[in-house]
ROSE-4610 file (N, C-alpha, C; in Angstrom, 1 decimal, always signed):
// ROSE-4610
residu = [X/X/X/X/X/X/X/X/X/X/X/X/X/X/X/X/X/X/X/X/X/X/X/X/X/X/X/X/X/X/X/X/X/X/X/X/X/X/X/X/X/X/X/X/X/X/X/X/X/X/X/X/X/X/X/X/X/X/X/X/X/X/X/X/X/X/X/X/X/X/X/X/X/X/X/X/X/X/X/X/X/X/X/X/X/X/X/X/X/X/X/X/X/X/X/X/X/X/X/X/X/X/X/X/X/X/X/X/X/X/X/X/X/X/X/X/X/X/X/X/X/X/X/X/X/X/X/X/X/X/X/X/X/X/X/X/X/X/X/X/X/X/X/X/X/X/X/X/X/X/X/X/X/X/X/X/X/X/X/X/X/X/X/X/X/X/X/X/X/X/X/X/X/X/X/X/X/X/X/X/X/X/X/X/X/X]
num = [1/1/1/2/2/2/3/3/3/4/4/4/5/5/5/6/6/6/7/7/7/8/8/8/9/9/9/10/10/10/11/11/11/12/12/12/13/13/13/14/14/14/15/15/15/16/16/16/17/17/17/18/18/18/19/19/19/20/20/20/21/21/21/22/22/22/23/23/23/24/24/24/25/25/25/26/26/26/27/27/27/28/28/28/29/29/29/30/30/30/31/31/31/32/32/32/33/33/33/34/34/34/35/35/35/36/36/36/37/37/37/38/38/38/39/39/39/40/40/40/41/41/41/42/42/42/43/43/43/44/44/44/45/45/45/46/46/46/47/47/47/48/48/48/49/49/49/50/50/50/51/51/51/52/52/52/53/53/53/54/54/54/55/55/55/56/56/56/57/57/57/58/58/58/59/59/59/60/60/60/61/61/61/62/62/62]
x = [+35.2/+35.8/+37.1/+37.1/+38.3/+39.8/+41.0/+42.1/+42.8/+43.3/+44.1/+45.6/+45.6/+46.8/+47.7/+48.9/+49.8/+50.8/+50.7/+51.8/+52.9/+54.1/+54.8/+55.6/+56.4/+56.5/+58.1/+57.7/+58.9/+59.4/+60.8/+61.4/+62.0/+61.5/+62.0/+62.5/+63.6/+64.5/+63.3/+62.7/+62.1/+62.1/+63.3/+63.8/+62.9/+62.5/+61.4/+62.6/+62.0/+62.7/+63.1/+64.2/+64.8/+64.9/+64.9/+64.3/+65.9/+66.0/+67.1/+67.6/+68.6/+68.6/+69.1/+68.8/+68.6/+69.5/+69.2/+69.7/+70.8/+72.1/+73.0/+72.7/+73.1/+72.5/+73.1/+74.5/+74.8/+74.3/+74.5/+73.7/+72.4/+71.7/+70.8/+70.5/+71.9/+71.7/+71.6/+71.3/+70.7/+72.4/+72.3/+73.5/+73.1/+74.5/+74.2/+75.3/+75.1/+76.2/+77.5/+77.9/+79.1/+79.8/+79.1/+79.9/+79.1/+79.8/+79.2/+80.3/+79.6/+81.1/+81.0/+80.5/+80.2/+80.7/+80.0/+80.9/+79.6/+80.3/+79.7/+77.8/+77.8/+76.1/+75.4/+76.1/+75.0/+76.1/+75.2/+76.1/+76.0/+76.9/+77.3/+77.6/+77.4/+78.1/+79.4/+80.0/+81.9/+82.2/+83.7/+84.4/+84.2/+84.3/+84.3/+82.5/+81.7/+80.3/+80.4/+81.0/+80.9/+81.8/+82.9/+83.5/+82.7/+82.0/+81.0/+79.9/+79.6/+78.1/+78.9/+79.7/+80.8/+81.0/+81.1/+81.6/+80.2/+79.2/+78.1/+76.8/+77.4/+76.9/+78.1/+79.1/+79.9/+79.5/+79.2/+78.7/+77.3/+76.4/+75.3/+75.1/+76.4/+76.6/+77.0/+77.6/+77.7/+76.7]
y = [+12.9/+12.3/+13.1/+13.4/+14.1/+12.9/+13.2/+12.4/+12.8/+11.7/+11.8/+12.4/+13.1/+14.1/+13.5/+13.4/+12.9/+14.2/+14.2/+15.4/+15.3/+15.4/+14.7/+16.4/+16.2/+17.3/+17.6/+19.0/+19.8/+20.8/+21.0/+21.8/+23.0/+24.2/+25.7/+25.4/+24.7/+24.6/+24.2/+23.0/+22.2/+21.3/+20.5/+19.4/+18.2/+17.2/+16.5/+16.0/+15.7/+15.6/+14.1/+14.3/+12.4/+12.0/+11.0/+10.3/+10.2/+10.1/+9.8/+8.5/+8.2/+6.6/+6.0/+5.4/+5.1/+3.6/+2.8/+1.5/+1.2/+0.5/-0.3/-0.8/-0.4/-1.4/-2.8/-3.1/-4.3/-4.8/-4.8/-5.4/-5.1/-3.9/-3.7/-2.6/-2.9/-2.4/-0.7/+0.0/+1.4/+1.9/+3.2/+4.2/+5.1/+5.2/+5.9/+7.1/+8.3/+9.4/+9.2/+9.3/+8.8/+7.5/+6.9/+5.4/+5.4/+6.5/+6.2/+6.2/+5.5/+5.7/+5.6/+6.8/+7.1/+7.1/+6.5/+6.4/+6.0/+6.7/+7.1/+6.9/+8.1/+8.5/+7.8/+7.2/+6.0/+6.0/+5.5/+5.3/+3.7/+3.4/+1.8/+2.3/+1.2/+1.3/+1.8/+0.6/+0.7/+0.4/+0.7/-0.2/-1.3/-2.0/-3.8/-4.4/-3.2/-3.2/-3.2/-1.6/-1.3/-2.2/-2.5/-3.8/-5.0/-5.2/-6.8/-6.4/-5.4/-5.1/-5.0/-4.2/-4.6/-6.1/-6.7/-8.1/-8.7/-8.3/-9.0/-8.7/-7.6/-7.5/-7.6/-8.4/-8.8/-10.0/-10.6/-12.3/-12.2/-11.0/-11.2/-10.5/-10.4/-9.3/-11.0/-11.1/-13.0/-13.6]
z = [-31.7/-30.5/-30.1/-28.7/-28.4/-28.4/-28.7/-28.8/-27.0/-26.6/-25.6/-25.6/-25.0/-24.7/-23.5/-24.0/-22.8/-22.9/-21.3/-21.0/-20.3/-20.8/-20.2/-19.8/-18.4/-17.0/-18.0/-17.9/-18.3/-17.3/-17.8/-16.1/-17.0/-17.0/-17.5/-18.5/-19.2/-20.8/-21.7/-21.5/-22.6/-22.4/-21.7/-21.4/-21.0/-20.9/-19.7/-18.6/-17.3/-16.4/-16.2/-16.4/-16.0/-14.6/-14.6/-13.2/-12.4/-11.0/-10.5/-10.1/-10.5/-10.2/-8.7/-8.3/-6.6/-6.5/-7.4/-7.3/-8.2/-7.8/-8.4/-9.8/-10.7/-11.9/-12.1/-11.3/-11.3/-10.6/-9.0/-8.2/-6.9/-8.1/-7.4/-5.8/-5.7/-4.0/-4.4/-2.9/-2.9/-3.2/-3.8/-4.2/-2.8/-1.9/-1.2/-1.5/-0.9/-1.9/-1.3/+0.0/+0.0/-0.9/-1.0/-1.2/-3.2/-4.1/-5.6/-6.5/-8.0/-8.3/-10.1/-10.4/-12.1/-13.1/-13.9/-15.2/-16.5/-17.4/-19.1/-18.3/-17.5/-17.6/-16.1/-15.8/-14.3/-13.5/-12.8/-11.5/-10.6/-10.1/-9.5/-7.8/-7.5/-5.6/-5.8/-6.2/-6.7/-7.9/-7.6/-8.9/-9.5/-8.7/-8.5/-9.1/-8.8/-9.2/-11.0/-11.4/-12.9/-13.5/-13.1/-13.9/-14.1/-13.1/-13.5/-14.1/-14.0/-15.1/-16.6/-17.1/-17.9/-19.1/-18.0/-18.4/-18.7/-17.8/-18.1/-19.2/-19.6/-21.0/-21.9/-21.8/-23.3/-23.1/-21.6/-21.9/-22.8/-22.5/-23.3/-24.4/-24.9/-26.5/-27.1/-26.9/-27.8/-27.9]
């Protein structure tokens, strides 16, 4: 029986290609490039965005 091969898309290094992130991870809304605002790896609309994603995984680290 032949075994199934999964190939996952590489870009010149080796690397596989990570996906671009499009949506707010607090609240979802689209990241438009003027209006972003990054921090440790992602990105949020605003400030006011990554502070409450923030808090809302120490409410759900308890």
């Amino acid at each position: 029986m032949a075994q199934e091969q999964t190939h996952t898309p590489v870009k010149g290094g080796g690397n596989p290609i990570q996906e671009k992130q499009t949506n707010c991870l607090a609240c979802n809304k689209p990241i438009k490039k003027i209006r972003r605002y990054y921090r440790d790896g992602k990105f949020y609309c605003t400030k006011r965005c990554w502070k409450n994603y923030l808090e809302k995984n120490k409410a759900e680290a308890k």
